[in-house]
C-alpha distance (Angstrom), angle and dihedral (degrees) to the residues before:
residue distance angle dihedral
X1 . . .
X2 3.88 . .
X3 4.27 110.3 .
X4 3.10 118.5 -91.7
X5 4.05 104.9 36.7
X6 3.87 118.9 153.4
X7 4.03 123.1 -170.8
X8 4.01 120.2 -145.5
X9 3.73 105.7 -137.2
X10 3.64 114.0 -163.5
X11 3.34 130.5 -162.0
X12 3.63 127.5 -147.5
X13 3.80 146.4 150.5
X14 4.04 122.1 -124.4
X15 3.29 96.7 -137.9
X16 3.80 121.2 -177.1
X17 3.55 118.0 -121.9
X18 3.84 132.5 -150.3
X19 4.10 139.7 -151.6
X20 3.87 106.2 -118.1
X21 3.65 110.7 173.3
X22 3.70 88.9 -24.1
X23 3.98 92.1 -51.1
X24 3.35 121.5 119.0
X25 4.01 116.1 -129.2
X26 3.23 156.2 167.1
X27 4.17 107.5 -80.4
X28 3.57 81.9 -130.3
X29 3.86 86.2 77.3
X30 3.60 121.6 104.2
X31 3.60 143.9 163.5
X32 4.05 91.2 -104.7
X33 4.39 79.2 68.5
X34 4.11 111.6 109.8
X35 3.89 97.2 -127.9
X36 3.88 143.0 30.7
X37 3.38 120.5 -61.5
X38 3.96 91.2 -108.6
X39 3.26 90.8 70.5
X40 3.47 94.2 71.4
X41 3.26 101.9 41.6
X42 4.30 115.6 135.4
X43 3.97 113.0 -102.3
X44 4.00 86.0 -118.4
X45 3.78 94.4 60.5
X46 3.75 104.9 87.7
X47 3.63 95.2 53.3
X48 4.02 97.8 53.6
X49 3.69 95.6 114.9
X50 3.61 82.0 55.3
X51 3.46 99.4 55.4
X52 3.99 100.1 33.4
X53 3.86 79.3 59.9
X54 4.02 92.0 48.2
X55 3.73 85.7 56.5
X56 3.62 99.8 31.6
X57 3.67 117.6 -118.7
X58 3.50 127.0 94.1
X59 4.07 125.1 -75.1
X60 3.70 93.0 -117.3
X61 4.60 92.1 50.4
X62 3.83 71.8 53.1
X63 3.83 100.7 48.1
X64 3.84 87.2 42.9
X65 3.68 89.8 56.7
X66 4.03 99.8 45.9
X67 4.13 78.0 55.7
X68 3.51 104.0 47.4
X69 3.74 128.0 104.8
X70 3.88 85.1 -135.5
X71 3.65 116.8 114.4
X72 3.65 94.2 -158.0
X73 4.02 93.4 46.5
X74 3.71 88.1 48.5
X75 3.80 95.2 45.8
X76 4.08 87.6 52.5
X77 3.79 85.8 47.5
X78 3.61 92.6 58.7
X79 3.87 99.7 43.6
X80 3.28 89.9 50.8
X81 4.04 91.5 58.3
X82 3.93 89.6 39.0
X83 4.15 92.4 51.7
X84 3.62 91.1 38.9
X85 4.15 98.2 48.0
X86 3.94 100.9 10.3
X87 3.79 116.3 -94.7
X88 3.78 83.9 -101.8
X89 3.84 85.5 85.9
X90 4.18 76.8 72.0
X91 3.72 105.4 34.4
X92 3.62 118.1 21.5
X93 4.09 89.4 -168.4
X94 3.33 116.4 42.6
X95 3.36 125.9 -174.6
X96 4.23 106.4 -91.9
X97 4.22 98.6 -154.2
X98 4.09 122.8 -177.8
X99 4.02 114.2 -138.5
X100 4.31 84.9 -92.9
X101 3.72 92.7 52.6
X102 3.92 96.2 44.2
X103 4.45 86.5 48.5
X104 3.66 87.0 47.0
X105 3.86 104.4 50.2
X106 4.10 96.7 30.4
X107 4.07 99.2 23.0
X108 3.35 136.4 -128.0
């Protein structure tokens, strides 16, 4: 490992999304909500065909995965979004950790 190495650690929730009226949002969206679905829709949303194509499969594979109950579908969903747009889109202050830092909080 050459001196002077950090890691970014980013933090983020896999969150399952959901079709509502052919929007896709957060399955914490309901019909008790104040506005339209759309108006909670994730920042990363619009550009799915974008990123499905980045990680070549189709943008509805993709859209199946952000709504599946699988952990490991979801998971792929979400790197694919982070590699495509940065995972800053879903942490905007990730954890900065030197070589020390990274051997005393994961081991090693």
């Amino acid at each position: 490992m050459e001196k002077g190495t950090t890691w970014s650690v980013y933090c983020l929730a896999i969150e399952r999304m959901n079709l509502v009226d052919k929007v896709l949002v957060s399955m914490r969206c309901d019909d008790a909500w104040t506005y339209s679905p759309s108006t909670y829709v994730e920042s990363f949303v619009k550009d799915l065909g974008l990123v499905a194509a980045y990680c070549g499969c189709e943008k509805a594979a993709l859209i199946n995965c952000l709504c599946s109950s699988s952990p490991v579908k979801l998971a792929f969903a979400y790197e694919c979004i982070g590699n495509c747009h940065g995972f800053r889109v879903f942490d905007s202050e990730p954890l900065d950790l030197t070589e020390d830092e990274v051997k005393q909080r994961y081991g090693g």
